[in-house]
SEPAVEX-862986 format. One record per residue: residue in one letter; x negated, y negated, z negated of N, C-alpha, C, CB in turn. Coordinates in steps of 0.05 Angstrom, whole numbers, plus 5000, padded with zeros to 4 digits. Each point is the difference from the previous one (the first is absolute). Glycine has a CB too. Layout:
residues N
  resn   nxx   nyy   nzz  caxx  cayy  cazz   cxx   cyy   czz  cbxx  cbyy  cbzz
     A     X     Y     Z     X     Y     Z     X     Y     Z     X     Y     Z
...
***
This chain:
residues 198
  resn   nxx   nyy   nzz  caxx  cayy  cazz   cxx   cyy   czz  cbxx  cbyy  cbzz
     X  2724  6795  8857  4983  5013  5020  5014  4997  5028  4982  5033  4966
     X  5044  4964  5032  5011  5005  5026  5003  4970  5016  5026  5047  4980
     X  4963  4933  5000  5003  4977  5002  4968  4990  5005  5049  5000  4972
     X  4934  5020  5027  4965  5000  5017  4993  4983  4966  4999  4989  5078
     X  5011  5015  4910  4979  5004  4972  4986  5028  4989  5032  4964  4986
     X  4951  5022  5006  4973  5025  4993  5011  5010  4965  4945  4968  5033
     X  5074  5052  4966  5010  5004  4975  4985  5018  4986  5041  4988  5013
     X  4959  5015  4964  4981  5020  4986  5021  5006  4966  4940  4975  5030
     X  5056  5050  4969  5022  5013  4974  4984  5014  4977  5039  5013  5035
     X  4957  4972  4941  4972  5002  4985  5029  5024  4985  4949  4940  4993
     X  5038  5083  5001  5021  5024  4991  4977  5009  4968  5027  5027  5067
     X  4982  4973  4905  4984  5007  4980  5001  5028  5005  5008  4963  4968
     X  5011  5058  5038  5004  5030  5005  4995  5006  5020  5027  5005  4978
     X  4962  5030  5015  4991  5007  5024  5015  5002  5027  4976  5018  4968
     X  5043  4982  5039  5013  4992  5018  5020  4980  5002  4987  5037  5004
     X  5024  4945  5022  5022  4985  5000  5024  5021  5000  4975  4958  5024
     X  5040  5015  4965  5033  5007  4993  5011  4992  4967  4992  5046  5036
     X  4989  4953  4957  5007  4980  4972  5025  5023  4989  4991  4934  5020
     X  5035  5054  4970  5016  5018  4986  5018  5016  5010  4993  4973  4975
     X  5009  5025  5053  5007  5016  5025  4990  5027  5001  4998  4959  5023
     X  4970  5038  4970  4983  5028  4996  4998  5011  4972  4972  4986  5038
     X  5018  4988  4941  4996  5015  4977  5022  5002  4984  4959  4989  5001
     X  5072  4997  5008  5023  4991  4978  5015  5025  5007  5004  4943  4998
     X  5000  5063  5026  5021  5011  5016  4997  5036  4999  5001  4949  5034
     X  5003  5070  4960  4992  5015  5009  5014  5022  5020  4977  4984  4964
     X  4998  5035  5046  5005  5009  5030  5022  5005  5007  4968  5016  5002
     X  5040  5002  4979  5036  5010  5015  5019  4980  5006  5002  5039  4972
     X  4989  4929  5021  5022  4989  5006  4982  4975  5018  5039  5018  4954
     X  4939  4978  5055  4983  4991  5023  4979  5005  4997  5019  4972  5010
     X  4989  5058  5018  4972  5008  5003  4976  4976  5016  5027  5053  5004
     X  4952  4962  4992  4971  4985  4992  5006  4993  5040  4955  5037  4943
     X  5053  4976  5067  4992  5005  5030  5018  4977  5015  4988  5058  4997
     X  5033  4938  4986  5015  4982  5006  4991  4966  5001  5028  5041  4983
     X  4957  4965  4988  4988  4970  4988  4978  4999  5023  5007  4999  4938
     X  4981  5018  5068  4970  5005  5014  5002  4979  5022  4992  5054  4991
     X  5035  4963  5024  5010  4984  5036  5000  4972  4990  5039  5038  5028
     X  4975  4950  4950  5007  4974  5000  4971  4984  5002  5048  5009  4971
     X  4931  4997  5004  4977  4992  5002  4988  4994  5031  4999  5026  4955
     X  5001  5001  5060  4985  4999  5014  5012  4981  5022  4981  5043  4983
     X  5042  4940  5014  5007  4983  5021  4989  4971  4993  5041  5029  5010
     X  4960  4974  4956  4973  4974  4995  4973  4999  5009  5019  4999  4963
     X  4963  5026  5045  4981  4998  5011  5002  5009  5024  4983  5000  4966
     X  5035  5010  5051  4997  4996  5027  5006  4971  5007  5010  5047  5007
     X  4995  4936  4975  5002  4971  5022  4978  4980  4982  5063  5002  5021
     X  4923  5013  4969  4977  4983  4991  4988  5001  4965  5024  4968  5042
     X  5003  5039  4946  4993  4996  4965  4978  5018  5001  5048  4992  4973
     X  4932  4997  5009  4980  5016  4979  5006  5003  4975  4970  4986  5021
     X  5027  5044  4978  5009  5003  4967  4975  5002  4986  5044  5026  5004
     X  4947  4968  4971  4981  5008  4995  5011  5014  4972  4967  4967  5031
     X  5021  5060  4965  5010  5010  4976  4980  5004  4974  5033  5020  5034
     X  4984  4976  4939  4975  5013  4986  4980  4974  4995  5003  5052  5028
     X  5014  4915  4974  4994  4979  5003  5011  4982  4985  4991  5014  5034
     X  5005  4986  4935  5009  4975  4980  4995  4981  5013  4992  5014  4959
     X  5021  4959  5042  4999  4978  4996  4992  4990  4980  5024  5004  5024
     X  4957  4986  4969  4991  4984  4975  5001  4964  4992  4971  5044  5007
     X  5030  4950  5018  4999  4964  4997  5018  4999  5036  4935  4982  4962
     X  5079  4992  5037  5002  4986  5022  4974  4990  5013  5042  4990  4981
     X  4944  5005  5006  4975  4987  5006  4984  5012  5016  5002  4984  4964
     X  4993  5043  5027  4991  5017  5015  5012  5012  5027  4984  5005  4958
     X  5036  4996  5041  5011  4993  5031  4993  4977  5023  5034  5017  4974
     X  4971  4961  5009  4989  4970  5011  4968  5008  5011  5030  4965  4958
     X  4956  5044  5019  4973  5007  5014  4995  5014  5018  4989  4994  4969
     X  5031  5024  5041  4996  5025  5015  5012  4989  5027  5003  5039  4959
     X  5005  4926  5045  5008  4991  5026  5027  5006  4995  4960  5007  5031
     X  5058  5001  4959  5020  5000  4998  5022  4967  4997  4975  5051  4985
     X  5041  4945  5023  5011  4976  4998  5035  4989  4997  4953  5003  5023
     X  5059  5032  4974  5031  4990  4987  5006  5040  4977  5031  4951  5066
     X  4976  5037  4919  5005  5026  4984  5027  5002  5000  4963  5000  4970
     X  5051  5033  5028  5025  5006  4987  4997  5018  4973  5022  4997  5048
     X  4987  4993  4934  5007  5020  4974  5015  5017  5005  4998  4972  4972
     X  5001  5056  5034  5032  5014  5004  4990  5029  4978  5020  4984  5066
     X  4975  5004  4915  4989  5030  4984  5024  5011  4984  4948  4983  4991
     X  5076  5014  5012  5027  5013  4993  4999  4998  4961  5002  5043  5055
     X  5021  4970  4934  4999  5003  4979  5000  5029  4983  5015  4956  5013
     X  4966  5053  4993  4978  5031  4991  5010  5010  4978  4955  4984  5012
     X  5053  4998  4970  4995  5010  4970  5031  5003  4986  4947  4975  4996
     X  5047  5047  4984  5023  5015  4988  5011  4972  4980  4978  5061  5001
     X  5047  4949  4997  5006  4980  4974  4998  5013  4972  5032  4976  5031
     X  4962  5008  4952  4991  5008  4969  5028  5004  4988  4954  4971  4994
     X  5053  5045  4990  5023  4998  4981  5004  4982  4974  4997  5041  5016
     X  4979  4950  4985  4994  4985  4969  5020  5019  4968  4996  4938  5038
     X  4987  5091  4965  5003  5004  4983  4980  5017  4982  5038  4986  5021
     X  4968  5020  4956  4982  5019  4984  4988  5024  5016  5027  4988  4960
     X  4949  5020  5040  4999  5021  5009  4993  5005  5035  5030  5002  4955
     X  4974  4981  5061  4996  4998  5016  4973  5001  5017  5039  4986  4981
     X  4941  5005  4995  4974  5006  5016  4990  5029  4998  4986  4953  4992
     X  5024  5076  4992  5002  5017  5002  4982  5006  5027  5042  4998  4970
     X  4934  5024  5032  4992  5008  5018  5022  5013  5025  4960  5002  4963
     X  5065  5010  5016  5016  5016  5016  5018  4989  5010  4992  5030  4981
     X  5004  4938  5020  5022  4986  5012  4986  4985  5022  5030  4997  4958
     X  4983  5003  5074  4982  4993  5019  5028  4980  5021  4954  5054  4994
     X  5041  4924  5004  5023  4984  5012  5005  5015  5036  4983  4946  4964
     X  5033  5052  5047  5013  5003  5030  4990  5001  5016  5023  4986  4993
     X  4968  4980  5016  4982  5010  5025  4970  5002  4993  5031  4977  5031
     X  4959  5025  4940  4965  5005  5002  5005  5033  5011  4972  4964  4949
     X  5049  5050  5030  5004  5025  5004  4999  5012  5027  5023  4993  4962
     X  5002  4987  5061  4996  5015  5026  4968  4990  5015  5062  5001  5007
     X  4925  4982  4981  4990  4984  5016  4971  5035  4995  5025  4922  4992
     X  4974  5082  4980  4974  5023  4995  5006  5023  5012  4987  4985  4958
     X  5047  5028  5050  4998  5015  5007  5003  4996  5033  5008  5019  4952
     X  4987  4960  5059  5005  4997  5026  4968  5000  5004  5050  4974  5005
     X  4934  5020  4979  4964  4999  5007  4991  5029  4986  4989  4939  4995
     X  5023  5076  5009  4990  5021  4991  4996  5005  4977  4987  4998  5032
     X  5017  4997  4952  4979  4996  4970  5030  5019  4992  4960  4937  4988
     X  5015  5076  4984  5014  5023  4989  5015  4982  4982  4967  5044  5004
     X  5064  4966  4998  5012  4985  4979  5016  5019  4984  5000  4957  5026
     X  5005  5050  4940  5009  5008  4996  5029  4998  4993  4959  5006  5001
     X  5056  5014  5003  5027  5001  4974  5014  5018  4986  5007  4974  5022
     X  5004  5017  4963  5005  5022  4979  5025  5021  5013  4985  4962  4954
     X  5028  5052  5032  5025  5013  5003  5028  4982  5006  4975  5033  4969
     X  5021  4949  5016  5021  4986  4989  4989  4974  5018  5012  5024  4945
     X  5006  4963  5075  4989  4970  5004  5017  4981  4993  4975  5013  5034
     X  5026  4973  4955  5020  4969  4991  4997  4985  5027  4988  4991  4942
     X  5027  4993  5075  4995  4981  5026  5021  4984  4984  4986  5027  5052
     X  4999  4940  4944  5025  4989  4988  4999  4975  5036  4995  5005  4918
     X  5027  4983  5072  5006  4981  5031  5023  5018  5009  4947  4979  5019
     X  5064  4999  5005  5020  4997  5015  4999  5001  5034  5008  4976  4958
     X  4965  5019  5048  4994  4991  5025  4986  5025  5014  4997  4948  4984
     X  4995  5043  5047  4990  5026  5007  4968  5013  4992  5034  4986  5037
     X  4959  4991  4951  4973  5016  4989  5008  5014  4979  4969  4969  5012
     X  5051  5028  4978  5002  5018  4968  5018  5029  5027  5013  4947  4933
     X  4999  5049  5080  5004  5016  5019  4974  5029  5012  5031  4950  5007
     X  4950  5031  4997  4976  5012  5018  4987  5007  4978  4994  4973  5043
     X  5007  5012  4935  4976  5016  4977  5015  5024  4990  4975  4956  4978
     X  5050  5046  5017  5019  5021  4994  4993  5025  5014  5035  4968  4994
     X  4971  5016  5033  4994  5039  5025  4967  5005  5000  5044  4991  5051
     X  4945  4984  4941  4970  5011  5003  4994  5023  4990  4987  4961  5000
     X  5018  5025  4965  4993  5010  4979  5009  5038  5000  5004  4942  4977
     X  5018  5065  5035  5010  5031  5003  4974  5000  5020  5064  5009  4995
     X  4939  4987  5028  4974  5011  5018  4974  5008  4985  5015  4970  5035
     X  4978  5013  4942  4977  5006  4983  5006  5014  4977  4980  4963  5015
     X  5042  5056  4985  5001  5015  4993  5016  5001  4973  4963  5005  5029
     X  5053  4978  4966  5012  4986  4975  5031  5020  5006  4972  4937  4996
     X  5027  5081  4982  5027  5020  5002  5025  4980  4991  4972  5050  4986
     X  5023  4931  5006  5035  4983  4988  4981  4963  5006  5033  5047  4936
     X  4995  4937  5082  4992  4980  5001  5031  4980  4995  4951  5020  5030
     X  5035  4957  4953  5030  4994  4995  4994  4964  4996  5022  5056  4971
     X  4998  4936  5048  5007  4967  4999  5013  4987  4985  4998  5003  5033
     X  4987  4976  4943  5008  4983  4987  4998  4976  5008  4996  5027  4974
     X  5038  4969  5033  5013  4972  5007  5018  4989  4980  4999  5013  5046
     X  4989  4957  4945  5017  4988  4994  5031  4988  4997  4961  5009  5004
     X  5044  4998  5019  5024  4995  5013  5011  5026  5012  4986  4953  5008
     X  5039  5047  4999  5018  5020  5016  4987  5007  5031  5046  4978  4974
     X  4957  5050  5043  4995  4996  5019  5012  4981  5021  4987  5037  4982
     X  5034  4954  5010  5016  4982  5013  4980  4972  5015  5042  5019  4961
     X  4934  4973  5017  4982  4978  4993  4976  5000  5018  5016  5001  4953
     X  4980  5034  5048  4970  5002  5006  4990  4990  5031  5002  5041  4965
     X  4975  4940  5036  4993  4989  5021  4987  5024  5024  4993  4955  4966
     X  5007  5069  5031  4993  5019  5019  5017  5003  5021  4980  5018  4969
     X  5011  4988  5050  5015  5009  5024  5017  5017  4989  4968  4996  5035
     X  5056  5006  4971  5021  5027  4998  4995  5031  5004  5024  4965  5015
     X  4951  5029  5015  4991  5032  5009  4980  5010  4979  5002  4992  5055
     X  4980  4984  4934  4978  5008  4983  5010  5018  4975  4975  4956  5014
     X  5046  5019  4978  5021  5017  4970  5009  5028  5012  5029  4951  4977
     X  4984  5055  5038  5007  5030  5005  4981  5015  5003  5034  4991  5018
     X  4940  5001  4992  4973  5019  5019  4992  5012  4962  4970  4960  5066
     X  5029  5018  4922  4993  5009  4968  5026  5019  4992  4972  4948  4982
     X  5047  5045  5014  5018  5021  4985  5004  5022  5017  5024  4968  4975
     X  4960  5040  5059  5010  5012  5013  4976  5025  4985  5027  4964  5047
     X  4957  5021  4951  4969  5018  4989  4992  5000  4970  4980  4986  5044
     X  5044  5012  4950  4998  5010  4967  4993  4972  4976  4977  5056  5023
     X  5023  4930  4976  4994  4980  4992  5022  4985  4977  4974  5003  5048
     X  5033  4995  4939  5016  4992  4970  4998  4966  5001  4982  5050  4965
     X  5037  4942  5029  5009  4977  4999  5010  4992  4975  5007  5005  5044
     X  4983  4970  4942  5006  5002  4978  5012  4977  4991  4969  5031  4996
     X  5051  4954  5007  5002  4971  4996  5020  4989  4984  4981  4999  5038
     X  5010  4972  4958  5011  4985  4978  4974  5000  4973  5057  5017  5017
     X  4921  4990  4991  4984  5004  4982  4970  4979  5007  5027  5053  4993
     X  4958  4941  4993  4982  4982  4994  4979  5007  4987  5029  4976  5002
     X  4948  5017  5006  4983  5013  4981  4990  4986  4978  4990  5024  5033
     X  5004  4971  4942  4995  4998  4979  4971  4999  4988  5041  5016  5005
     X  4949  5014  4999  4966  5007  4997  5001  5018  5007  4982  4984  4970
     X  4984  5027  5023  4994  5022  5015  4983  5014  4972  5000  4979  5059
     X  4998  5044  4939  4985  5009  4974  4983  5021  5017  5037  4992  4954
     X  4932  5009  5034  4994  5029  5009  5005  5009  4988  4977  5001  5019
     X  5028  5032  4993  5007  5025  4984  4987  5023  5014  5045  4981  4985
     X  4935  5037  5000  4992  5032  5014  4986  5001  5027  5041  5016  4979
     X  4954  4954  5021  4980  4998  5029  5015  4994  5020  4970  5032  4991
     X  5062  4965  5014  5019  4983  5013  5008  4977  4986  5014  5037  5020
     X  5011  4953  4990  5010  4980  4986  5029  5004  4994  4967  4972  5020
     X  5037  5016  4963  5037  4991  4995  5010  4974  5005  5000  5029  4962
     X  5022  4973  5052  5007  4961  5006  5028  5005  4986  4975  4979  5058
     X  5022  4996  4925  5021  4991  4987  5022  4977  5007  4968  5017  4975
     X  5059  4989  5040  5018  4987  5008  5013  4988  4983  4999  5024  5030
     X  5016  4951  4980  5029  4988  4991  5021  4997  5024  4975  4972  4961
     X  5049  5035  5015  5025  5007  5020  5004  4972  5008  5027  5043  4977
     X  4975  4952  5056  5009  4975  5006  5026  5005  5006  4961  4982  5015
     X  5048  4990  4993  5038  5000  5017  4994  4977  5022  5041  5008  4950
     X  4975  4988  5066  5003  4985  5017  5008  4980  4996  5001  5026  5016
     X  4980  4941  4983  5015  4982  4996  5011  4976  5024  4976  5014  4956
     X  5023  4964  5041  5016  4983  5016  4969  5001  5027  5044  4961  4952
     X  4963  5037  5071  4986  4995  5019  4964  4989  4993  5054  4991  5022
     X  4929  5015  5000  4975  4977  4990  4989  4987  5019  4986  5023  4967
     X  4996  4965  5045  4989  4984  5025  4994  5010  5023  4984  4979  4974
     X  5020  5056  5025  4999  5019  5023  5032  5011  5009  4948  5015  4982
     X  5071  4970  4992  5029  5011  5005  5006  5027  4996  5002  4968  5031
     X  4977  5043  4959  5013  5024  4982  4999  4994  4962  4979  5037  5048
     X  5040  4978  4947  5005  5007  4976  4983  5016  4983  5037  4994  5019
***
């Protein structure tokens, strides 16, 4: 735009900000913050349009359009590939922040399992107390020594009650009584891997 191109931002959600808005949540970037940044894309020209699948390239082409960017990020939770896992009561990371960032009623039990290392297993952790979850507890495979989270994130969790549980793996998942049970194995630390942790 700033270069006198006619840009346009095809957004599937109801608002822009992609995982900024639906990944991230408020207490750690507020909405008002993301808002200002936006709004410097459309004060110098961007159109957002929201609430706007993309369905074909083609259909762009038809619409006079004549250079595309892909920038649709990578949205989706990772699978455990294990038993048990499609469990209604099991809801991967970021779909989780992504429903309770759109409002949508999401439930949880007493008890929340957050397995991961990183700051979404971070953000789903503190979410999940906000929604009301009296015990929340992180299963990491590895030592905290390993974990890819910011340092402040790891303390902001143990600062707010949050259980850390590691060296452990998960295995399956069984239902039980209308919750679930996850079934671990004891890991250890072995020789380095392609991220240089152990």
């Amino acid at each position: 735009a700033k270069l006198g191109h006619s840009a346009t931002i095809f957004e599937t959600l109801p608002q822009p900000g992609g995982m900024m808005r639906y990944g991230i949540p408020e207490y750690r970037l507020p909405k008002s913050v993301l808002d200002a940044e936006i709004k410097e894309m459309t004060d110098v020209g961007v159109e957002i349009k929201t609430n706007t699948p993309v369905e074909s390239l083609e259909s762009l082409w038809e619409q006079g359009y004549n250079a595309t960017f892909i920038g649709i990020g990578a949205q989706q939770s990772m699978g455990m590939r294990i038993d048990g896992e499609d469990n209604p009561r099991v809801m991967g990371g970021a779909s989780f922040l992504r429903e309770v960032s759109l409002g949508k009623k999401v439930e949880v039990g007493d008890k929340v399992a957050v397995v991961g290392g990183g700051n979404s297993a971070m953000d789903s952790s503190r979410t999940a107390l906000r929604l009301g979850a009296k015990e929340v507890t992180i299963v990491y495979r590895r030592t905290r020594a390993e974990m890819p989270a910011s340092p402040e994130e790891i303390e902001e969790c143990l600062h707010e009650g949050i259980k850390m549980y590691f060296l452990a793996a998960p295995s399956k998942i069984v239902g039980r009584d209308g919750g679930v049970q996850l079934e671990c194995v004891r890991m250890k630390l072995g020789a380095p891997d392609a991220s240089g942790r152990r």
